[in-house]
N, CA, C and O atoms as a DFTB+ gen file, in Angstrom:
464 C
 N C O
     1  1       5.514     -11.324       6.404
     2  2       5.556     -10.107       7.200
     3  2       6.490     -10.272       8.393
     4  3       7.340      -9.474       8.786
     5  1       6.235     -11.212       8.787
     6  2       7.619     -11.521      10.466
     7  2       8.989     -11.212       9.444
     8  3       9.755     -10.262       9.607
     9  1       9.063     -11.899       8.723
    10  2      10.932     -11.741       8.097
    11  2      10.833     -10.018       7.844
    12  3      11.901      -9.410       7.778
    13  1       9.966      -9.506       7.751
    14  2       9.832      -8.219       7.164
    15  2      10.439      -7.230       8.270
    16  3      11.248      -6.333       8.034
    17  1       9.772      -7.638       9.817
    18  2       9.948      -7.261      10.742
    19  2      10.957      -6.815      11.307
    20  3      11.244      -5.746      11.845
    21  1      11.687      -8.172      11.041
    22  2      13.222      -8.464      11.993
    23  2      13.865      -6.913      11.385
    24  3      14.810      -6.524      12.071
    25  1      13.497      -5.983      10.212
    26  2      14.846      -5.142      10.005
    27  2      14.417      -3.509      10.207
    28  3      14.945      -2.436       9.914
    29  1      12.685      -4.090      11.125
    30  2      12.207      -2.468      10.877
    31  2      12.353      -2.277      12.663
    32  3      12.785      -3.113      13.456
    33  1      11.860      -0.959      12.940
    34  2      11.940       0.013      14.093
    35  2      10.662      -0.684      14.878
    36  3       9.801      -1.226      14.185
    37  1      10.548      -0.675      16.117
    38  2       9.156      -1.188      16.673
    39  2       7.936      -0.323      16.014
    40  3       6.908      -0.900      15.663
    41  1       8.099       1.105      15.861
    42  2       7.022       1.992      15.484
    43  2       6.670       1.462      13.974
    44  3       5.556       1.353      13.461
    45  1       7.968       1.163      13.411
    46  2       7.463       0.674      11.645
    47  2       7.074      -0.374      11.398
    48  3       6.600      -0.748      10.325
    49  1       7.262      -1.123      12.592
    50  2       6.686      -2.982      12.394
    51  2       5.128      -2.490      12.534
    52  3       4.217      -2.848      11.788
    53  1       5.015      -1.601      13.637
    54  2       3.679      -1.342      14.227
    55  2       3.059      -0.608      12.843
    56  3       2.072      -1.337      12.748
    57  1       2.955       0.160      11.893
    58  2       2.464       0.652      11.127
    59  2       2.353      -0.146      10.088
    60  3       1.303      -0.350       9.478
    61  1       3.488      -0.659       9.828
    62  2       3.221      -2.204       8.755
    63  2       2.143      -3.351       9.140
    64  3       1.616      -3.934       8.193
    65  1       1.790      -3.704      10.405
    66  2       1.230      -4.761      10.804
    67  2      -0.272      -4.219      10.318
    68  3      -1.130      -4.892       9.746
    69  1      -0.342      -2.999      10.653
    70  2      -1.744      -1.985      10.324
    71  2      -2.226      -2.068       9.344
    72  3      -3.303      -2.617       9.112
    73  1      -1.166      -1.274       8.216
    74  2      -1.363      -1.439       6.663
    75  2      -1.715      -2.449       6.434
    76  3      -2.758      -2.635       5.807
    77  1      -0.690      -3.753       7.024
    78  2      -0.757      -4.854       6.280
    79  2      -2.555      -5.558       6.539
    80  3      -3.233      -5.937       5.583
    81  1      -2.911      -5.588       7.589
    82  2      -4.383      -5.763       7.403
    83  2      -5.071      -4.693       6.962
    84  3      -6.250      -4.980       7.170
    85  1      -5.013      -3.643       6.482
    86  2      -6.095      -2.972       5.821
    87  2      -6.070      -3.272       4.485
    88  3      -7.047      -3.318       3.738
    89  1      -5.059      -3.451       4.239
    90  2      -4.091      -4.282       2.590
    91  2      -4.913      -5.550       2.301
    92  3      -5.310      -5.696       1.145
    93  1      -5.219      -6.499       3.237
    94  2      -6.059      -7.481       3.215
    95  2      -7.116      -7.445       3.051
    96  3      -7.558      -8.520       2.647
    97  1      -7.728      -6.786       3.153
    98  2      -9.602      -5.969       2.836
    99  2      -9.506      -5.602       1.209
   100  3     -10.567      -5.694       0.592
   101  1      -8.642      -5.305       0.670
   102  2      -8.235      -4.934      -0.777
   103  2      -8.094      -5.523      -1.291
   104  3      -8.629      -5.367      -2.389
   105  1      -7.306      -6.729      -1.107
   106  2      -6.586      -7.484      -1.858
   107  2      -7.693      -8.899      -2.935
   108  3      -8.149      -9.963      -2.515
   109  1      -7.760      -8.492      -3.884
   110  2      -8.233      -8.851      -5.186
   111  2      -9.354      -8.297      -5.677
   112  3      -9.977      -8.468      -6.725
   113  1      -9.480      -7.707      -4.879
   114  2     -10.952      -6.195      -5.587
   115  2     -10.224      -5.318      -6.391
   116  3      -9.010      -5.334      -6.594
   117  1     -11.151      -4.472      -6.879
   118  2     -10.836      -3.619      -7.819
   119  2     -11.127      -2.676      -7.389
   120  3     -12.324      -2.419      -7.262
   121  1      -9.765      -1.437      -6.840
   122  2      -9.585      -0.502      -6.618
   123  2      -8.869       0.524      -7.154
   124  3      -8.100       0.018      -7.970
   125  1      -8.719       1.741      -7.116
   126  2      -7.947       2.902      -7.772
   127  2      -6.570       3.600      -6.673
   128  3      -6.615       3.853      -5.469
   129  1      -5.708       3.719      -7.418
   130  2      -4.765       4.088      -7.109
   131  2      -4.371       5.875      -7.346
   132  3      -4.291       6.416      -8.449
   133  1      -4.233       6.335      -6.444
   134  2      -4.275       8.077      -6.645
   135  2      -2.945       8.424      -6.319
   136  3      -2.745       8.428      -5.105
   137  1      -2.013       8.704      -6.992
   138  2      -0.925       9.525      -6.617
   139  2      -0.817      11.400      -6.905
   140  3      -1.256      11.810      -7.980
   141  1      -0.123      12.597      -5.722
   142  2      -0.224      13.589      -6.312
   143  2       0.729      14.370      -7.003
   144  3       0.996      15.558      -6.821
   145  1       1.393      13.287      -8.113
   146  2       2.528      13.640      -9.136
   147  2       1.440      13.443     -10.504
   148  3       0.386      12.810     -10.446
   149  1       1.943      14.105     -11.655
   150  2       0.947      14.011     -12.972
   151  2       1.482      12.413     -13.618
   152  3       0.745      11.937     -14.481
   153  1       2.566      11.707     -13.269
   154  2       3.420      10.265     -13.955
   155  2       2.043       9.775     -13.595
   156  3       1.642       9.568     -14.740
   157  1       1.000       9.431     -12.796
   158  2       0.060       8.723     -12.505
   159  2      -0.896       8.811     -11.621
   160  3      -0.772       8.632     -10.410
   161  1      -2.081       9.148     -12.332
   162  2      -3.273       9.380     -11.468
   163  2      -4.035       8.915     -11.724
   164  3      -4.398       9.054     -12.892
   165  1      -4.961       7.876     -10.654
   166  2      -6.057       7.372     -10.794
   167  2      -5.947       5.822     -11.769
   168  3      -6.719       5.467     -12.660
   169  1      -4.877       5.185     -11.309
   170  2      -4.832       4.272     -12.306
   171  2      -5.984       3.329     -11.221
   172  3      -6.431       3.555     -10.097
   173  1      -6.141       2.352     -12.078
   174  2      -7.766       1.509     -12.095
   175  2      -6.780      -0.044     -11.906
   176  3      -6.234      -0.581     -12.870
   177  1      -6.708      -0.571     -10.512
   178  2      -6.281      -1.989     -10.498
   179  2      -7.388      -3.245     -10.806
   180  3      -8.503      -3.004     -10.342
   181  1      -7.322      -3.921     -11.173
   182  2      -9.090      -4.321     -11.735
   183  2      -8.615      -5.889     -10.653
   184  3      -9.642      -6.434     -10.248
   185  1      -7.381      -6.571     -10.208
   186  2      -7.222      -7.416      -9.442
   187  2      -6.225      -7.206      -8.474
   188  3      -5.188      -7.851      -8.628
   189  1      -6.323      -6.305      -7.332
   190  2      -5.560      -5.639      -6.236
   191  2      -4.769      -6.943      -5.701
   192  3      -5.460      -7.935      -5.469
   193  1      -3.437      -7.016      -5.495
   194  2      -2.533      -7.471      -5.005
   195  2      -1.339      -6.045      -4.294
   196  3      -1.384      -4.815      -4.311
   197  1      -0.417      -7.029      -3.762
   198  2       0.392      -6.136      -2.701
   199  2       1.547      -6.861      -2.569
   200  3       1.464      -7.980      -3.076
   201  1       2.667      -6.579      -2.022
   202  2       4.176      -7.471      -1.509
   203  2       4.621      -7.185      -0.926
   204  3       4.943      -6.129      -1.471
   205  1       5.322      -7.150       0.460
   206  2       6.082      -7.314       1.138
   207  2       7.604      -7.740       0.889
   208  3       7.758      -8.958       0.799
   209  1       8.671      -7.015       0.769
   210  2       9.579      -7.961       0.838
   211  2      11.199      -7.407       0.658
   212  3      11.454      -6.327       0.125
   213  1      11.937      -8.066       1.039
   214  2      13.155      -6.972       1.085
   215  2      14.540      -7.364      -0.416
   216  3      15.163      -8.352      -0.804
   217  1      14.473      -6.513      -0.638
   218  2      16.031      -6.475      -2.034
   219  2      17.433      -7.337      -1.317
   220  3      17.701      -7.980      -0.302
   221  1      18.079      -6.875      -2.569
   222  2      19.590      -7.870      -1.992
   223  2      19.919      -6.799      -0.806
   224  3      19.996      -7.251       0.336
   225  1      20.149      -5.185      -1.052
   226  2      20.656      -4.620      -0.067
   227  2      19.865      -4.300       1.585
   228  3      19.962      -3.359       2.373
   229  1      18.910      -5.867       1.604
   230  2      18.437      -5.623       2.877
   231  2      17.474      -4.515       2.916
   232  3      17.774      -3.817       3.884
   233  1      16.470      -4.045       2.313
   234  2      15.703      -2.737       2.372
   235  2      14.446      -3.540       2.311
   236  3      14.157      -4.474       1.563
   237  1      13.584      -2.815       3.516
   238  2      12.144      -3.405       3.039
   239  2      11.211      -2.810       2.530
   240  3      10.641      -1.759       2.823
   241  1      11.016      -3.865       1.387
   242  2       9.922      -2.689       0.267
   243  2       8.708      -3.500       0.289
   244  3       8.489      -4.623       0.744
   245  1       7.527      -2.132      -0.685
   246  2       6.436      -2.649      -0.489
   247  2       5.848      -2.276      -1.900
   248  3       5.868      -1.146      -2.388
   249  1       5.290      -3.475      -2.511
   250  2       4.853      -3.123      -3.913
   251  2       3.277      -3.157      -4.217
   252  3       2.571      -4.040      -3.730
   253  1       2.781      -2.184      -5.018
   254  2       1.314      -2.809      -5.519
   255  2       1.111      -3.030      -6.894
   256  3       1.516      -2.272      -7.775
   257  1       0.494      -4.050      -7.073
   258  2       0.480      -4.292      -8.448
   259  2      -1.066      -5.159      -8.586
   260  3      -1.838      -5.451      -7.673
   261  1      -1.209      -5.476     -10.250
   262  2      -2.377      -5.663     -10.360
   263  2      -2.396      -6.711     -11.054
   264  3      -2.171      -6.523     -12.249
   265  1      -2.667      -8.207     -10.596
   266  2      -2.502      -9.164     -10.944
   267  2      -3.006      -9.766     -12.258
   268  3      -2.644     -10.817     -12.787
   269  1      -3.801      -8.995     -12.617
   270  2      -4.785      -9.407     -14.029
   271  2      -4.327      -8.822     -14.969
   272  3      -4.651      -9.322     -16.046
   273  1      -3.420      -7.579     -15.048
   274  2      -3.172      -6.619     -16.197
   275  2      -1.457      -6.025     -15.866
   276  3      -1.169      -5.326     -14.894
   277  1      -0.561      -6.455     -16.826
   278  2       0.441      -6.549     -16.657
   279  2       0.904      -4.673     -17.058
   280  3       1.747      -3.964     -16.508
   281  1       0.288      -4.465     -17.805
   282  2       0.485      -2.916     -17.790
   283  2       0.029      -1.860     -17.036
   284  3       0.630      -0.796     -17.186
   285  1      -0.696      -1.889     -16.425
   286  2      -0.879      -1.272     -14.982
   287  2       0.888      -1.447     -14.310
   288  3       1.709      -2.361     -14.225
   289  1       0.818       0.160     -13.901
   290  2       2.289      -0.127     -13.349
   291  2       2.065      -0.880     -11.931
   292  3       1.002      -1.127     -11.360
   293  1       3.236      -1.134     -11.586
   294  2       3.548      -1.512     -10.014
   295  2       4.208      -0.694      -9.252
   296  3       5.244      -0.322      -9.804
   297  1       4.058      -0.285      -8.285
   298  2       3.789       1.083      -7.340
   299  2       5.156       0.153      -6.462
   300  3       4.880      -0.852      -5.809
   301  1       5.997       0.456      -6.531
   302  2       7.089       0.042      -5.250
   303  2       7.724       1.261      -4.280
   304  3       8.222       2.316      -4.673
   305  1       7.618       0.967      -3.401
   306  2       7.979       1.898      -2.149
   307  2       8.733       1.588      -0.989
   308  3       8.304       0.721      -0.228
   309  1      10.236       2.420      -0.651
   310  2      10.649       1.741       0.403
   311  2       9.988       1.895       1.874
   312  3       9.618       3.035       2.154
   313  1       9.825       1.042       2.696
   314  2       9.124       0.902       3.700
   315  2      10.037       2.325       4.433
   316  3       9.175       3.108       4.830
   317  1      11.003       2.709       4.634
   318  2      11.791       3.554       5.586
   319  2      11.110       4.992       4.993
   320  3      10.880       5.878       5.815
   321  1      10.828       5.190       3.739
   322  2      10.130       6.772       3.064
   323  2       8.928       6.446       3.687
   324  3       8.268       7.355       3.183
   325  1       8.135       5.858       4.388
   326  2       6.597       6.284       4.414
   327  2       6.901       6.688       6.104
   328  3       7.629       6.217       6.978
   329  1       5.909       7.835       6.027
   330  2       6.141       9.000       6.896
   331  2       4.714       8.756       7.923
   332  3       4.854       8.770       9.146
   333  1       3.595       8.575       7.400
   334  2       2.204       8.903       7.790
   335  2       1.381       7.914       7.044
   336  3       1.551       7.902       5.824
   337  1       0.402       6.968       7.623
   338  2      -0.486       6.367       6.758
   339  2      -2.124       6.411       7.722
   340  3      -2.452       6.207       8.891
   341  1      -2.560       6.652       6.926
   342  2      -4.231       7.276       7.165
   343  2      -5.159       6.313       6.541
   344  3      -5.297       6.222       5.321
   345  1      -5.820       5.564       7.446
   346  2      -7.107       4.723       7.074
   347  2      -8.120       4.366       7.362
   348  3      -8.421       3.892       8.458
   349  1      -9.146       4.596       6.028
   350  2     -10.654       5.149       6.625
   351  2     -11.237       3.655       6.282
   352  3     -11.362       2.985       5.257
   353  1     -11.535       3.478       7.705
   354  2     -12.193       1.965       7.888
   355  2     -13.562       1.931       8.646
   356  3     -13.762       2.807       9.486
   357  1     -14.284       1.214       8.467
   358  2     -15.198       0.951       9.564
   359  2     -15.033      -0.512      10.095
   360  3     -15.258      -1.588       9.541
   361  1     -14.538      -0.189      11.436
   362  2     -13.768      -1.545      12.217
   363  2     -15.065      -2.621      12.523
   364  3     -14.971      -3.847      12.570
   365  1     -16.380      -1.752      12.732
   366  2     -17.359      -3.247      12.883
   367  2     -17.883      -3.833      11.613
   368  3     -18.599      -4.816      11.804
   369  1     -17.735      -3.529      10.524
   370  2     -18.161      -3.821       8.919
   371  2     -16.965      -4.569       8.765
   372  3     -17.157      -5.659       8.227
   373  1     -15.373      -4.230       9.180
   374  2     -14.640      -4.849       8.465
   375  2     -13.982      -4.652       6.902
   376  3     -13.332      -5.301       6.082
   377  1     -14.755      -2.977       7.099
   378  2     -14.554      -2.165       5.487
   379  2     -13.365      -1.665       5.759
   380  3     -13.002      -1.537       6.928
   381  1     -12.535      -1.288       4.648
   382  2     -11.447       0.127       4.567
   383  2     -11.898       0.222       3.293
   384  3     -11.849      -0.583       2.363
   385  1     -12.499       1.695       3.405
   386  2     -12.785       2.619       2.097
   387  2     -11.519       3.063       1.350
   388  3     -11.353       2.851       0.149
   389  1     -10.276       3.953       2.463
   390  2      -9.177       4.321       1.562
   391  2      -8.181       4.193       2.413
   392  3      -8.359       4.451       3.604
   393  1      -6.949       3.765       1.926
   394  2      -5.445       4.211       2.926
   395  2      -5.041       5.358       1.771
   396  3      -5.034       5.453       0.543
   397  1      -4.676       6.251       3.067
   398  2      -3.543       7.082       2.047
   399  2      -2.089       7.355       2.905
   400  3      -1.739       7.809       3.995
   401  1      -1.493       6.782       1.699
   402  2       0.344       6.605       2.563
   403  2       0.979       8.095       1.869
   404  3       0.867       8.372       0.675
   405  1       1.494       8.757       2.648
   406  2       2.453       9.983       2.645
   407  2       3.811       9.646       2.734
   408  3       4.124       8.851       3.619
   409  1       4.820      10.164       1.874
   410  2       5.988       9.560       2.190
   411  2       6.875      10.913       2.432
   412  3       6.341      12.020       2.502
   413  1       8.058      10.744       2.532
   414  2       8.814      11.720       3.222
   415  2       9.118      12.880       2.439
   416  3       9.339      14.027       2.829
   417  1       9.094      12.367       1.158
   418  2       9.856      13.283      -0.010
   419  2       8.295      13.917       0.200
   420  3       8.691      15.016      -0.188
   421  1       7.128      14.118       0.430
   422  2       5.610      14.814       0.336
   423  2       4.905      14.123      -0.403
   424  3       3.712      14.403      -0.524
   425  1       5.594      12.818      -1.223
   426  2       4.563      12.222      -2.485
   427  2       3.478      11.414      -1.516
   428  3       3.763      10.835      -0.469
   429  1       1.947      11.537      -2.226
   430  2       1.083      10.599      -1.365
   431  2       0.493       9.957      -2.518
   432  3       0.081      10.450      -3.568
   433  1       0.540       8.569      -2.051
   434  2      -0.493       7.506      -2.619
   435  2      -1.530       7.333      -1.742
   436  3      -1.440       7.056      -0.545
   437  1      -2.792       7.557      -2.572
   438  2      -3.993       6.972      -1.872
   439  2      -4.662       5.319      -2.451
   440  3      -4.254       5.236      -3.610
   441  1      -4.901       4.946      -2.356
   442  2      -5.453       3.505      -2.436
   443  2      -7.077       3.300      -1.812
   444  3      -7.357       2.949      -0.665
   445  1      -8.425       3.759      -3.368
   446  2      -9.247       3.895      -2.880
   447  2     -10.241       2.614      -3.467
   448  3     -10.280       2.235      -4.638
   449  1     -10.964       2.105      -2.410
   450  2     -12.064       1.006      -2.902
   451  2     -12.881       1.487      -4.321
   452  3     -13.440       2.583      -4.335
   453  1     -12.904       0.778      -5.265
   454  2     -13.736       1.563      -6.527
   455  2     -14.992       1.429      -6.511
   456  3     -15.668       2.094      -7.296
   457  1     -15.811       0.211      -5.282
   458  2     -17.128       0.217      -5.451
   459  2     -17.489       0.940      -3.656
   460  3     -17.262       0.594      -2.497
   461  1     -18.146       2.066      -4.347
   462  2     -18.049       2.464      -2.816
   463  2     -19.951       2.362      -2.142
   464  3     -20.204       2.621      -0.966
């Protein structure tokens, strides 16, 4: 995440640092993925993983994918399209129920815990 840093805006480091721990509460549970295009809704990650990381042309992207099941797609997104990210946590539990990231073009991914 620091190398990630060096190429974003202070406001986008600051929203990444966010995500990136609510991302951590997720990460190897089995959660659902909601997008509001018909290519994919509600796909079922059964071992939640995430990435950080930037291409040859310097862009920092952010992928989700599902470590146990290779056909489950992988959700990649450039860090500069996300517009708004919304997350329903309870900060003394240490829960996040859902993030939902909005991106510029209007597409939103939600990313919801499956055992609620």
């Amino acid at each position: 995440m620091k190398e990630i840093g060096k190429i974003l805006s202070k406001e986008q480091n600051e929203m990444m640092l966010r995500l990136d721990k609510a991302l951590q509460l997720f990460k190897g549970k089995q959660i659902t993925i909601d997008t509001d295009e018909d290519i994919m809704t509600n796909q079922l990650y059964e071992k939640f993983d995430y990435n950080f990381f930037k291409n040859c042309e310097e862009e920092a992207l952010l992928d989700f994918q599902d470590e146990d099941n290779d056909t489950t797609p992988t959700i990649c997104i450039n860090i500069d399209d996300i517009c708004h990210i919304i997350i329903d946590e309870n900060i003394d539990m240490h829960y996040v129920k859902e993030i939902e990231i909005k991106l510029k073009n209007k597409f939103v991914i939600n990313l919801k815990n499956y055992f609620l």
